[in-house]
Structures are given as structure tokens and as C-alpha cells.
LUMGU-171281 format. One record per residue: x, y, z of N, C-alpha, C in turn; residue number from 1. Coordinates in steps of 0.001 Angstrom, whole numbers, plus 524288, in hexadecimal, padded with zeros to 5 digits. Layout:
! residues N
+-------+-------+-------+-------+-------+-------+-------+-------+-------+-----+
:  n.c1 :  n.c2 :  n.c3 : ca.c1 : ca.c2 : ca.c3 :  c.c1 :  c.c2 :  c.c3 : pos :
+-------+-------+-------+-------+-------+-------+-------+-------+-------+-----+
:     X :     Y :     Z :     X :     Y :     Z :     X :     Y :     Z : NUM :
...
+-------+-------+-------+-------+-------+-------+-------+-------+-------+-----+
! end
This chain:
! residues 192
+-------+-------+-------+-------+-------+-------+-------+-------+-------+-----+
:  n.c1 :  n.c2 :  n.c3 : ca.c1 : ca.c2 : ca.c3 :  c.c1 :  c.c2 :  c.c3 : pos :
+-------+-------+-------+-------+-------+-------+-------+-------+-------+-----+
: 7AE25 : 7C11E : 7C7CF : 7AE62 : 7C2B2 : 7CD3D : 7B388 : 7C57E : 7CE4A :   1 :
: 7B50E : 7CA26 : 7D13F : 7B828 : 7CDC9 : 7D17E : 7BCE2 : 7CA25 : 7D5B8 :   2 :
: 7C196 : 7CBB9 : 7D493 : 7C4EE : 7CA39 : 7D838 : 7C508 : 7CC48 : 7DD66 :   3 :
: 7C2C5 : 7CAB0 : 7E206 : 7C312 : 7CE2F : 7E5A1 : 7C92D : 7CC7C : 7E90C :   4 :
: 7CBE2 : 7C892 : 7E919 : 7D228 : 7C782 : 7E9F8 : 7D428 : 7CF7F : 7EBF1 :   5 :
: 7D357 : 7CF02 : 7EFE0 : 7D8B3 : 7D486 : 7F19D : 7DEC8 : 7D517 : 7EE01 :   6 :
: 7E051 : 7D7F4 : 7EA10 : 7E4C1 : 7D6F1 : 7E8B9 : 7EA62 : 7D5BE : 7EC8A :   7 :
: 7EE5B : 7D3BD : 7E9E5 : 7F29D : 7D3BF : 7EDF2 : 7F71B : 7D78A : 7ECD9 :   8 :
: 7F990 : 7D88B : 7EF28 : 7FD9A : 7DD50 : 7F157 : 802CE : 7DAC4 : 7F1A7 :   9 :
: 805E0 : 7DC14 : 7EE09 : 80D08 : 7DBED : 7EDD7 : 80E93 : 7E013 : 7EEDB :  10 :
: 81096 : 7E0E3 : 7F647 : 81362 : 7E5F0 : 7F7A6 : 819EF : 7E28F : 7F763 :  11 :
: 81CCA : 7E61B : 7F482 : 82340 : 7E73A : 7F36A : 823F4 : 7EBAA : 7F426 :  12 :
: 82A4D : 7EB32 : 7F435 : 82DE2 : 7F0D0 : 7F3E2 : 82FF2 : 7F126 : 7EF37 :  13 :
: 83284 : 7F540 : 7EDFD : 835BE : 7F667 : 7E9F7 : 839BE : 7F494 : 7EACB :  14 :
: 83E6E : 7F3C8 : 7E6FC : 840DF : 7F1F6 : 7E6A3 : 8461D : 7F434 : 7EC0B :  15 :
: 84866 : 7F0ED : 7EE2C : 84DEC : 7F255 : 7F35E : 84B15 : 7F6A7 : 7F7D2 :  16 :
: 8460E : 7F51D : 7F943 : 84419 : 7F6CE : 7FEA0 : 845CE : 7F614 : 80226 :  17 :
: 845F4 : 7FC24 : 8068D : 84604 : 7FB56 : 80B50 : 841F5 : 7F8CE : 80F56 :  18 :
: 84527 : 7F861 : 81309 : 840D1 : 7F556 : 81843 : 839E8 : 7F797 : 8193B :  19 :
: 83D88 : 7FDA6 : 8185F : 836FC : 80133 : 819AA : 833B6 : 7FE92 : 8143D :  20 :
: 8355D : 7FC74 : 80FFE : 831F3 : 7FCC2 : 80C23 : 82F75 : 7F82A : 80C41 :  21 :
: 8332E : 7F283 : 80EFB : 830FA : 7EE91 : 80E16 : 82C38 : 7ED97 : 812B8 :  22 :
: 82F0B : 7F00F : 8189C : 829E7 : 7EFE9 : 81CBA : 823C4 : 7F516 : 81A8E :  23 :
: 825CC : 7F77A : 816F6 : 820D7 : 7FA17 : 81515 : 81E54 : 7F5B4 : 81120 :  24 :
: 82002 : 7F33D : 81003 : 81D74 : 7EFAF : 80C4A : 81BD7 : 7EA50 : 80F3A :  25 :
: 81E30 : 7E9C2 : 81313 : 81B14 : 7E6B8 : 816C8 : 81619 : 7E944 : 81A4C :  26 :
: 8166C : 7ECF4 : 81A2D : 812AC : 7EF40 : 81B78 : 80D13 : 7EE8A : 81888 :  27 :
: 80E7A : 7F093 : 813BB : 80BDE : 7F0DD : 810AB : 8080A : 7EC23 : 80EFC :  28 :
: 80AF6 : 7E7D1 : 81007 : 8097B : 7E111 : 80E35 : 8062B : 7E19F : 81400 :  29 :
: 805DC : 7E3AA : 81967 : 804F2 : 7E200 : 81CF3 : 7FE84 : 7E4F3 : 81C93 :  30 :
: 7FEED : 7E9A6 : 81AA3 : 7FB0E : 7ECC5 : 81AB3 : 7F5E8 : 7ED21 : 814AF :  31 :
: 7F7F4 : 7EA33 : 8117E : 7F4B2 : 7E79A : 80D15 : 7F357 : 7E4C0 : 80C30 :  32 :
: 7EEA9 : 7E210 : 80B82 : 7EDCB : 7DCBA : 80BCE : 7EF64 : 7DAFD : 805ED :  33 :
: 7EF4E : 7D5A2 : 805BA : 7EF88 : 7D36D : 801B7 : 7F4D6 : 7D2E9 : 7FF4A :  34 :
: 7F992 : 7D6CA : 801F7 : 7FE28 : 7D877 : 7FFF2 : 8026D : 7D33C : 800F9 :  35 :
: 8066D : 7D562 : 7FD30 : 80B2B : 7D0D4 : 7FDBF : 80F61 : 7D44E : 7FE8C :  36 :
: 8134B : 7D2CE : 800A8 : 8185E : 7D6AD : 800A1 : 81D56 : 7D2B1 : 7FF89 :  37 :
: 81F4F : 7D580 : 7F95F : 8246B : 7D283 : 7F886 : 82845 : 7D4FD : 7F963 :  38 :
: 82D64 : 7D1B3 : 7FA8F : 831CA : 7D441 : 7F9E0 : 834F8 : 7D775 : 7F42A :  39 :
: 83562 : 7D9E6 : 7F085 : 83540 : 7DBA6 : 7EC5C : 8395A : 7DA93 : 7EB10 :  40 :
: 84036 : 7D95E : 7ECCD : 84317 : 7DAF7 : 7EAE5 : 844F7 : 7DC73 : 7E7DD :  41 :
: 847FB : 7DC4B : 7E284 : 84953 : 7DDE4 : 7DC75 : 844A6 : 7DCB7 : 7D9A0 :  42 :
: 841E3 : 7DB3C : 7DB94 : 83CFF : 7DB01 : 7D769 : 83B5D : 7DF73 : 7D43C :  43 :
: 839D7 : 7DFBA : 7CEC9 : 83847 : 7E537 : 7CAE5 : 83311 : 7E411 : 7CC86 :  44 :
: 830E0 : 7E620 : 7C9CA : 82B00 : 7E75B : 7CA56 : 828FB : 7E22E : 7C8DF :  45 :
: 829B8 : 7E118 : 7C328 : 82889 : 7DAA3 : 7C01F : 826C9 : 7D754 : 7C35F :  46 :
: 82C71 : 7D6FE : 7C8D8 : 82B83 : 7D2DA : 7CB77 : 828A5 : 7D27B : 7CF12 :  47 :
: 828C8 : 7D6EB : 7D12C : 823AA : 7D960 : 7D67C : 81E26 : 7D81D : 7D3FA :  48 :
: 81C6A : 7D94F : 7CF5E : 8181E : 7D839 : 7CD7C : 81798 : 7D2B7 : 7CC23 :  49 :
: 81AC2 : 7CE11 : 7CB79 : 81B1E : 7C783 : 7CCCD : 819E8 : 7C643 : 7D0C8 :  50 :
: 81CFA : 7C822 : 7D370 : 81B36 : 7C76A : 7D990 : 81699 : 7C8CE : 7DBDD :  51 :
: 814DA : 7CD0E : 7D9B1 : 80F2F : 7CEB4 : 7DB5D : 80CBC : 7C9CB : 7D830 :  52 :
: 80D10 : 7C798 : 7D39C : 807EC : 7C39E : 7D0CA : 80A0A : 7BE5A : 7D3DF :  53 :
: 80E5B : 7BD58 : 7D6CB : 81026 : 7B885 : 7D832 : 80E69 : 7B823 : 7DE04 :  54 :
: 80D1B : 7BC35 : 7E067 : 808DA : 7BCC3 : 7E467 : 8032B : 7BEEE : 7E3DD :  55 :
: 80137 : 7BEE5 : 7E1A1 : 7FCF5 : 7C02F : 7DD0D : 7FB41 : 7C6BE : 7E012 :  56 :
: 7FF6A : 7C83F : 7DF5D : 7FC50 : 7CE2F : 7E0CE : 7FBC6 : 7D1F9 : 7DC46 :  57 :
: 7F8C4 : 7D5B1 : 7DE81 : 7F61A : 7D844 : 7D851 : 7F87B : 7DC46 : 7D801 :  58 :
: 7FA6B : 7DF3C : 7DC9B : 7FCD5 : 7E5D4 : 7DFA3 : 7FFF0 : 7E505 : 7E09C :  59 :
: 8051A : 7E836 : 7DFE0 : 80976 : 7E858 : 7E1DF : 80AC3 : 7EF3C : 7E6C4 :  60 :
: 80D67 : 7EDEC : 7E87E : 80E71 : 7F3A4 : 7ED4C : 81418 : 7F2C6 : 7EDCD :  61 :
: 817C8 : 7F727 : 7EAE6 : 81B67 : 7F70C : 7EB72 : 81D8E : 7FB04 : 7ED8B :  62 :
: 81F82 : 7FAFE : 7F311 : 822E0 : 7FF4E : 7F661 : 82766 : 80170 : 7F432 :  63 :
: 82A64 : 8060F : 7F197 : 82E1A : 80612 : 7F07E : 83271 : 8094D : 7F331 :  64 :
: 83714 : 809D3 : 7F1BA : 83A8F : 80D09 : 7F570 : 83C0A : 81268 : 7F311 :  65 :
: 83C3A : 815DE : 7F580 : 83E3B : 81914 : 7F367 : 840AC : 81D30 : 7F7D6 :  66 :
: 84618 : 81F02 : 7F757 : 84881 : 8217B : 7FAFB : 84B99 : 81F0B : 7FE90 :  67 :
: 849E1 : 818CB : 80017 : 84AD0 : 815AA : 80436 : 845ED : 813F5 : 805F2 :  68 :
: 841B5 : 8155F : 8060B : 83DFC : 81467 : 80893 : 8388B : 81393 : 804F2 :  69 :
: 8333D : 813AC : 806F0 : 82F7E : 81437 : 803BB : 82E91 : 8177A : 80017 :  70 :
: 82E90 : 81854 : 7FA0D : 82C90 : 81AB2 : 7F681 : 826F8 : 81C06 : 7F669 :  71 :
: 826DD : 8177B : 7F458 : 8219E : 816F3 : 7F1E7 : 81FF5 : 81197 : 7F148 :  72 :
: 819F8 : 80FF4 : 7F0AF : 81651 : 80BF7 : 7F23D : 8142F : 80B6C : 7EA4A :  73 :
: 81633 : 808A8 : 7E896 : 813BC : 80915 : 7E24C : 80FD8 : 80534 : 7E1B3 :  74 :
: 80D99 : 8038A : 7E10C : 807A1 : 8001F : 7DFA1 : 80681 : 7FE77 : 7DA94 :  75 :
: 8064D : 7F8E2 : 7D93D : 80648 : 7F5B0 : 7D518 : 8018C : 7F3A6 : 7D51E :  76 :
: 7FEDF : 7F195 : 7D026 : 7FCD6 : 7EC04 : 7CF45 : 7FF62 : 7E92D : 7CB07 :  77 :
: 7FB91 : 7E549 : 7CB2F : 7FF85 : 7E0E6 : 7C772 : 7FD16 : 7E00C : 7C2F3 :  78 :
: 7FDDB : 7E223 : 7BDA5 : 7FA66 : 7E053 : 7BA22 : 7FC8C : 7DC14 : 7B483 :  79 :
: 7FAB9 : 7DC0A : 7B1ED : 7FA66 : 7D91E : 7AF1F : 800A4 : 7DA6B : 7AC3D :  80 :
: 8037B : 7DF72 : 7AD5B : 80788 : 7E0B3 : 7AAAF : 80C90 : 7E21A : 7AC8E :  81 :
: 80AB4 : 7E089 : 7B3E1 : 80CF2 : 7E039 : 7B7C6 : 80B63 : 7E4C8 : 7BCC3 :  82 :
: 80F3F : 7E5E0 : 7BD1B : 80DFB : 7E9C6 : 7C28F : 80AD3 : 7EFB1 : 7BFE2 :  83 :
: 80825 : 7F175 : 7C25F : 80612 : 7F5E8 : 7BFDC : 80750 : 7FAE2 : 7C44A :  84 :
: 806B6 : 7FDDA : 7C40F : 8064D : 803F1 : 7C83A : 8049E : 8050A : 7C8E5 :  85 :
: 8025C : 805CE : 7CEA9 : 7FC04 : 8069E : 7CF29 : 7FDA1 : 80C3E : 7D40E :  86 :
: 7FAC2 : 810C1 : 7D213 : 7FC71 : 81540 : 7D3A3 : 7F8A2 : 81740 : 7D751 :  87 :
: 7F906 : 81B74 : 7DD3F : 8010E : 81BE5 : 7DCD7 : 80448 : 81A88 : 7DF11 :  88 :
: 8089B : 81BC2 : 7DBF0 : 80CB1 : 81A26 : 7DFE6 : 80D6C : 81D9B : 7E4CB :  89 :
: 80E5D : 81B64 : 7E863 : 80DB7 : 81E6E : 7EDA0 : 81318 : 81F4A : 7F0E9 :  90 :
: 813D4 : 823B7 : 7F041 : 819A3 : 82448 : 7F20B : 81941 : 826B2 : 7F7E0 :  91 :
: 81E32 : 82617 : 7FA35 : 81D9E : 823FB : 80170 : 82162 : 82752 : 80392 :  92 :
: 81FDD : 82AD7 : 8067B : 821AB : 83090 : 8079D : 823FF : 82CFB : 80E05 :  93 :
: 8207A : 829D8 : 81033 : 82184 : 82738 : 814C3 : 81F7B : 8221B : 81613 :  94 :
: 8211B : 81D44 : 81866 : 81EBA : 819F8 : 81B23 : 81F81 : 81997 : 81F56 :  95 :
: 81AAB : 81591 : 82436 : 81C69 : 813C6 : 82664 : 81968 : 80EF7 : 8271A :  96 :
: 8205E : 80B75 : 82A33 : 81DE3 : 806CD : 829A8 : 81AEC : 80477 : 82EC8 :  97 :
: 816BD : 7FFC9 : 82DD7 : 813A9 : 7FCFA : 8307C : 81728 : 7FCDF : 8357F :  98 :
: 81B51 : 7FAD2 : 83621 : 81D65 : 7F9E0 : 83B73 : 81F7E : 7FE8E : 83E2D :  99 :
: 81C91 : 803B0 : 83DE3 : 81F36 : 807CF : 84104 : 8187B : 8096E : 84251 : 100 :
: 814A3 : 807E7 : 842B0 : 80FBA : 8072B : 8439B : 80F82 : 804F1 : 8485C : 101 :
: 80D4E : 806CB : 84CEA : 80C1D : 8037D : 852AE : 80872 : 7FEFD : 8506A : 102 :
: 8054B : 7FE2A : 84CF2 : 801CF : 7F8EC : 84CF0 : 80269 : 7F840 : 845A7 : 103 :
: 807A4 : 7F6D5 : 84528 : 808C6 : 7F623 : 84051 : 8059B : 7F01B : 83F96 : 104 :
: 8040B : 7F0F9 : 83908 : 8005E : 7EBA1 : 83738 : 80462 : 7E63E : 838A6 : 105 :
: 803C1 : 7E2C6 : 838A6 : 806C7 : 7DD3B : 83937 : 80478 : 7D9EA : 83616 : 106 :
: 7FF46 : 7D986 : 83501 : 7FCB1 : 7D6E5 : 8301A : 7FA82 : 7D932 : 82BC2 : 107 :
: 7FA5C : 7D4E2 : 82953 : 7F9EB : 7D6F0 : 82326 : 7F29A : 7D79F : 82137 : 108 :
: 7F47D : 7DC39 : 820C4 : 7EBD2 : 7DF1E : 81F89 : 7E912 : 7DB6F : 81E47 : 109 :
: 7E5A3 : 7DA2D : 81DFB : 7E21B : 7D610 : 81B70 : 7DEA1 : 7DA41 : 81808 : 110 :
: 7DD39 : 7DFE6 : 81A27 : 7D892 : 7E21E : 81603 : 7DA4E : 7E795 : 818FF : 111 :
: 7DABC : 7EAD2 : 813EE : 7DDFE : 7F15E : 81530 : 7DA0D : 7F240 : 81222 : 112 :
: 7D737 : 7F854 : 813B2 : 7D686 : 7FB79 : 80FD5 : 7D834 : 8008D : 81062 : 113 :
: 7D4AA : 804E8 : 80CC3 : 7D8B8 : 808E3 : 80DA7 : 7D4F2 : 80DEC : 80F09 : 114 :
: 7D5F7 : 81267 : 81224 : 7D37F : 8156F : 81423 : 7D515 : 81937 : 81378 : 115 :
: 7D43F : 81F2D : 81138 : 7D700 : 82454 : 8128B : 7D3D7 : 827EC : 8153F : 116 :
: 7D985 : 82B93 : 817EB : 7D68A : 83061 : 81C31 : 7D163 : 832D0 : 81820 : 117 :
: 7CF0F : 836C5 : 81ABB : 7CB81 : 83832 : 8198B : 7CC49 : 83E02 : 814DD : 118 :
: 7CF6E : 8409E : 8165C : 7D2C1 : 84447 : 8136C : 7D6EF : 84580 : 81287 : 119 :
: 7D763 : 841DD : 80D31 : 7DD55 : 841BD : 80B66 : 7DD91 : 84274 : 8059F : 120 :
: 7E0A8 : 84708 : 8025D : 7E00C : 846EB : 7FE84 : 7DE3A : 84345 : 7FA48 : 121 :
: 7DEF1 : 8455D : 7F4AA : 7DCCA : 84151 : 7EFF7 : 7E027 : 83CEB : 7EF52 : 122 :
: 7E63E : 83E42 : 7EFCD : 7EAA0 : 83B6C : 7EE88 : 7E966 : 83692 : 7F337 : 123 :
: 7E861 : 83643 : 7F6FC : 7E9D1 : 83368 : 7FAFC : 7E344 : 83026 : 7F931 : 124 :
: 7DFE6 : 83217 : 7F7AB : 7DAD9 : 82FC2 : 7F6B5 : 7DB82 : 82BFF : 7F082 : 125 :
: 7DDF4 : 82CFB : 7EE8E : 7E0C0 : 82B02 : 7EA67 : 7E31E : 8275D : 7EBC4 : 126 :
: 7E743 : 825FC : 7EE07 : 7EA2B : 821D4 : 7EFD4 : 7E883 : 81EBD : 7F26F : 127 :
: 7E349 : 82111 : 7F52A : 7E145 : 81C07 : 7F787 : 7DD35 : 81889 : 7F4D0 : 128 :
: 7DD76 : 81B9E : 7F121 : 7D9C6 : 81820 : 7EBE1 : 7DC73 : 81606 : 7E8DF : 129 :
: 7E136 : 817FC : 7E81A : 7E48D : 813E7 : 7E601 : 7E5FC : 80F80 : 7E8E1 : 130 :
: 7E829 : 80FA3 : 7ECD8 : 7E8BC : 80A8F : 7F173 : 7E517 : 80735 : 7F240 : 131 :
: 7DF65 : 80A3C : 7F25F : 7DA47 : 80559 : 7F2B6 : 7D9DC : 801EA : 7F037 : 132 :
: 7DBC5 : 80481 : 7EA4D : 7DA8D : 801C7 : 7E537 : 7DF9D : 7FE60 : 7E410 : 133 :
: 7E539 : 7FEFB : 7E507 : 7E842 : 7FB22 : 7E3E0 : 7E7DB : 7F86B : 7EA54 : 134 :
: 7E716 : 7F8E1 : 7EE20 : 7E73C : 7F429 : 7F304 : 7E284 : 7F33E : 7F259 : 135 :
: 7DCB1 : 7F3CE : 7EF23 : 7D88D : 7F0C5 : 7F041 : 7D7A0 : 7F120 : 7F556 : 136 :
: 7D5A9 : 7F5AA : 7F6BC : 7D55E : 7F742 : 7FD0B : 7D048 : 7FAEC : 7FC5B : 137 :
: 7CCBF : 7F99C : 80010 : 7C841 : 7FC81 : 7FF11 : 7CC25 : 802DB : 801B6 : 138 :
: 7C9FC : 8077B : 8004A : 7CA1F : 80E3F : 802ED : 7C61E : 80F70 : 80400 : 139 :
: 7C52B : 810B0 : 808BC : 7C261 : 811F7 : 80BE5 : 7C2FA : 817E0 : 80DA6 : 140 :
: 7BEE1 : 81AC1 : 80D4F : 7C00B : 81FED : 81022 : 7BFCF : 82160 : 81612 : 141 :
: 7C38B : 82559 : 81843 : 7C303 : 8243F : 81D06 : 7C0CB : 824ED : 821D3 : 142 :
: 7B896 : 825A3 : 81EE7 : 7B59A : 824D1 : 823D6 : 7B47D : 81EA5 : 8221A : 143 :
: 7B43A : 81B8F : 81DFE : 7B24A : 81664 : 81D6D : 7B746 : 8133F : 82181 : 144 :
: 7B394 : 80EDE : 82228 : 7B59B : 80B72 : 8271B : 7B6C7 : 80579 : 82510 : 145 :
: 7B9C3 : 8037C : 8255D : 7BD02 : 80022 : 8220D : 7BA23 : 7FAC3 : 82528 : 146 :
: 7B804 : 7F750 : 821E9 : 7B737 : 7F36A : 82276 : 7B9E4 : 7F03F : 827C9 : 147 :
: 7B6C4 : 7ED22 : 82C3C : 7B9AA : 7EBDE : 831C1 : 7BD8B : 7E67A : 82DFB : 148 :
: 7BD82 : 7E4E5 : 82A27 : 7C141 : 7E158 : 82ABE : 7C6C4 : 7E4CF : 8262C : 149 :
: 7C769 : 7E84D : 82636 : 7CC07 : 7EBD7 : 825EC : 7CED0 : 7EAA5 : 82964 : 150 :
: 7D4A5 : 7E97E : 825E0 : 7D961 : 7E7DC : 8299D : 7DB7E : 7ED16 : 82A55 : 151 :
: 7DE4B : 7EF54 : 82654 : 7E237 : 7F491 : 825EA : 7DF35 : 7F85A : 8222C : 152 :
: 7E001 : 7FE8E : 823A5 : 7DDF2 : 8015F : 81E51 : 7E321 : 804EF : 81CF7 : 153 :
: 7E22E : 805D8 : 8182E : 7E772 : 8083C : 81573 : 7E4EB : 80F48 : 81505 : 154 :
: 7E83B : 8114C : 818EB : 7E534 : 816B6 : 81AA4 : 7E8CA : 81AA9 : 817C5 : 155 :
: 7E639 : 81E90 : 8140E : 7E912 : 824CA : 812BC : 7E792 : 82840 : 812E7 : 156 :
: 7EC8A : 82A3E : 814D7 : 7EAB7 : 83092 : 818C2 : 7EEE4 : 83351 : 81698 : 157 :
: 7ED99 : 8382A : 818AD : 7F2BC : 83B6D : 817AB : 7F4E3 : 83CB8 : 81EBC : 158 :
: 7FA00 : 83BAC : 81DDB : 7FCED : 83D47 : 822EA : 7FD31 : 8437A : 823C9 : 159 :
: 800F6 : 84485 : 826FD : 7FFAE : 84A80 : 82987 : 802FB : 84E14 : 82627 : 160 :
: 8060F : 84AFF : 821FF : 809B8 : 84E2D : 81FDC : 80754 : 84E05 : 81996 : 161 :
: 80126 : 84E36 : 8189B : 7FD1D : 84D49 : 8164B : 80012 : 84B59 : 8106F : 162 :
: 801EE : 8458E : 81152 : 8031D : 84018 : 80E6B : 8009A : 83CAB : 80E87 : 163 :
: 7FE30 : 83972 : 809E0 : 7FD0B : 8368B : 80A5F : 7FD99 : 831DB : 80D84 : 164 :
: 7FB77 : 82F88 : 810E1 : 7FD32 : 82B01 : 81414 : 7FA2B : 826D1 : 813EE : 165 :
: 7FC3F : 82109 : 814B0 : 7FAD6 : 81B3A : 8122C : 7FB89 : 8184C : 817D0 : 166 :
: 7F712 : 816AF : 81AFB : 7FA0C : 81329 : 81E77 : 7F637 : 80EF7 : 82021 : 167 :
: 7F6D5 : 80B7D : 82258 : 7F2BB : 8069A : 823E4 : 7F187 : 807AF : 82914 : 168 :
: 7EF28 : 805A4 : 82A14 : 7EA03 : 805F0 : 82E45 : 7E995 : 800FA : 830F5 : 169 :
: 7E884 : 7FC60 : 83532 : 7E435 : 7FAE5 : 836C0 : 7E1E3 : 7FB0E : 83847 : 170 :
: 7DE65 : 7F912 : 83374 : 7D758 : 7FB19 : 83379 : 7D521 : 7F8B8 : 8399A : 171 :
: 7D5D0 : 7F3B5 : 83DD4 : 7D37C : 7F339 : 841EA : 7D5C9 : 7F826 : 84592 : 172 :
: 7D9C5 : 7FA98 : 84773 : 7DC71 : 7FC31 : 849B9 : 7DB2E : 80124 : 84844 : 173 :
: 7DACC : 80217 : 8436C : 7DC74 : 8088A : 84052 : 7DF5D : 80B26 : 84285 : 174 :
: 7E476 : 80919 : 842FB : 7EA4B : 80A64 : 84577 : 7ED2D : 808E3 : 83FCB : 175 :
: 7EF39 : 80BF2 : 83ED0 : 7F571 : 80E8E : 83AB0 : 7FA68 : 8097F : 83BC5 : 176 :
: 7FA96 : 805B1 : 837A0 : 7FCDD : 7FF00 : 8371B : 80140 : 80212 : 834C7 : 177 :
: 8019E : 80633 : 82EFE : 804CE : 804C2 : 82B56 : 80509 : 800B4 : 82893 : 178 :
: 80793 : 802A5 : 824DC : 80BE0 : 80801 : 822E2 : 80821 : 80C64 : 82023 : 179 :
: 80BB0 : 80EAF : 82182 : 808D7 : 81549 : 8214B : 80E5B : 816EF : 81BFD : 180 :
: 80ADE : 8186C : 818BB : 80CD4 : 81BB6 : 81406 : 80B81 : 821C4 : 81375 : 181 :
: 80FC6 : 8254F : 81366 : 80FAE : 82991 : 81251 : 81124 : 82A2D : 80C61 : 182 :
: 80DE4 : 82B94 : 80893 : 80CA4 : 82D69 : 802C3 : 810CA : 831CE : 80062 : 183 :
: 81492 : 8316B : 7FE1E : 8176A : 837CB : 7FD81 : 81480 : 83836 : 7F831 : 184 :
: 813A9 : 8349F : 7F4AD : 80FE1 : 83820 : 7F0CF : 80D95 : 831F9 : 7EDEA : 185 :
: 80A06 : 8332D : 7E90C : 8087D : 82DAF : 7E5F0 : 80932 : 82FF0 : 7E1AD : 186 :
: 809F2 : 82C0A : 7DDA4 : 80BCE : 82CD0 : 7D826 : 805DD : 8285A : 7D3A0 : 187 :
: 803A8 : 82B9C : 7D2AD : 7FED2 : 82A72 : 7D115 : 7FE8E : 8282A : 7C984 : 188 :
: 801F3 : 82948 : 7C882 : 8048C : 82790 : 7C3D5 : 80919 : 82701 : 7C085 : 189 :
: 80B83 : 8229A : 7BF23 : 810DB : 82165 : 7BF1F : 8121C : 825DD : 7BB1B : 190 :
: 8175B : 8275E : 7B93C : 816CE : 82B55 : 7B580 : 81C05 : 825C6 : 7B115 : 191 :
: 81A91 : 8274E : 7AC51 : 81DEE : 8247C : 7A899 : 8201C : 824EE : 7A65F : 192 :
+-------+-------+-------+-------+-------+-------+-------+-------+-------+-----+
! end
């Protein structure tokens, strides 16, 4: 009989984060179900991936810094040989966070899925197949109508400055919660 168990979610930062990085990662725990959010400090990777089996999560989501601010969003699982790379990495031209939202989320999703505009390039149709498949999130296209017990949907569009864009939804309301991610590019395979 198949495991049907939802996997669980270890959102961290990279290593000596700012404020913007850690309330984006609270965000993030607020807007995923199933998720955990640790504090990371000096931790290497080794240990982030302990911590993920010592809270039995399977995914890791690690925010990192770069510049001062958000980089990039890199995406793990946990395998048998430790953390693996699960692509792409999604690098972050802009955020913003949940609390600059008039009806920012306050609880934590119980069931997100994910939805994109109707015409948006291959790249952006890509990523949302990648996201379905590491958050275990049904994608939905966007005349299909999301199940009434949908908490949040994880919506991508392209903004006006035609970028990819990442932001949450609630699904009763279908009013804009955050955090909203602006895409500056994805990196689809590590190079070695």
C-alpha cells in the first residue's frame, strides 16, 4: 500500500542572515503546509540535513543571502547520501514580505496548491512543474477551479516588467496574502 503521509518541509537560511531573510522564511513556514522553520546558525549542510531526519522531514528550502538581501531559494531532498539538489535553483531579483500585504496570512496553510496565469512562457511552465513535484502540490491550470476545501494557492505569473513572479493567494478570499517572489533567473543544472 503506497505512502500517502504529505512529506515535511525544513525552511532555513543560509548561513549570518538578515531580518528580511528570516521573516521571508517565516513566511514561507506560514504559507506551506506541513513545513518546519529552523534557526540555522553555523550549521554546514551535514547538519541541516540531521535536523531535517531529527524532525523527520524529507525537503529542505533553504533561503540564501546574497548582496545583503535575498539571493536565491535552493531546494533539497534528503536521501540516502544526504542532502541532494533538486533543480532549480531560483534566484530572487525581488521580494516581498507577508506583512506589507493589507490581509497578510497569520495562519499556517493547512492545503496550498499551485495555479498559473494562463499565458506565460515555457520557463515559468517549467517551474511550476518543478514546484508541484518537490511541494507535492497538485497544478492546476488557470480555468480549473481548485477544490472548496483549498486553503492557499501558490500562483505564477509574469509581472509587468515580464518576470517571472511566485506569490500566494487565499484561496477563500482570492486576495494576494504573500510573499510574492520576483524570479531574476533559474539555474536548471548545477555545473561541476
Amino acid at each position: 500500500m503506497k505512502n500517502t503521509t504529505p512529506p515535511r518541509f525544513l525552511i532555513t537560511t543560509s548561513r549570518n542572515p538578515n531580518q528580511t531573510i528570516r521573516t521571508f522564511c517565516n513566511d514561507l513556514n506560514r504559507s506551506i503546509p506541513n513545513a518546519i522553520r529552523i534557526n540555522r546558525g553555523k550549521s554546514n549542510l551535514d547538519t541541516v540535513a540531521v535536523k531535517a531526519l531529527e524532525h523527520e522531514a524529507e525537503k529542505i528550502i533553504i533561503a540564501d543571502r546574497w548582496k545583503g538581501g535575498l539571493g536565491k531559494i535552493q531546494l533539497f531532498t534528503l536521501g540516502d547520501a544526504g542532502l541532494v539538489q533538486f533543480h532549480p535553483i531560483i534566484y530572487v531579483k525581488n521580494v516581498r514580505l507577508q506583512k506589507t500585504f493589507r490581509h497578510a496570512q497569520t495562519e499556517a496553510a493547512k492545503s496550498l496548491i499551485l495555479q498559473t496565469e494562463t499565458k506565460i512562457p515555457f520557463k515559468a511552465h517549467k517551474l511550476a512543474k518543478a514546484l508541484s513535484n518537490f511541494l507535492n502540490i497538485p497544478k492546476l491550470s488557470a480555468n480549473e477551479k481548485p477544490s472548496p476545501n483549498t486553503q492557499a494557492t501558490m500562483y505564477i505569473s509574469l509581472n509587468a516588467a515580464r518576470r517571472i513572479q511566485i506569490t500566494f493567494i487565499d484561496a477563500k478570499g482570492k486576495i494576494e496574502v504573500g510573499p510574492r517572489i520576483i524570479v531574476s533567473h533559474l539555474i536548471w543544472k548545477t555545473q561541476k
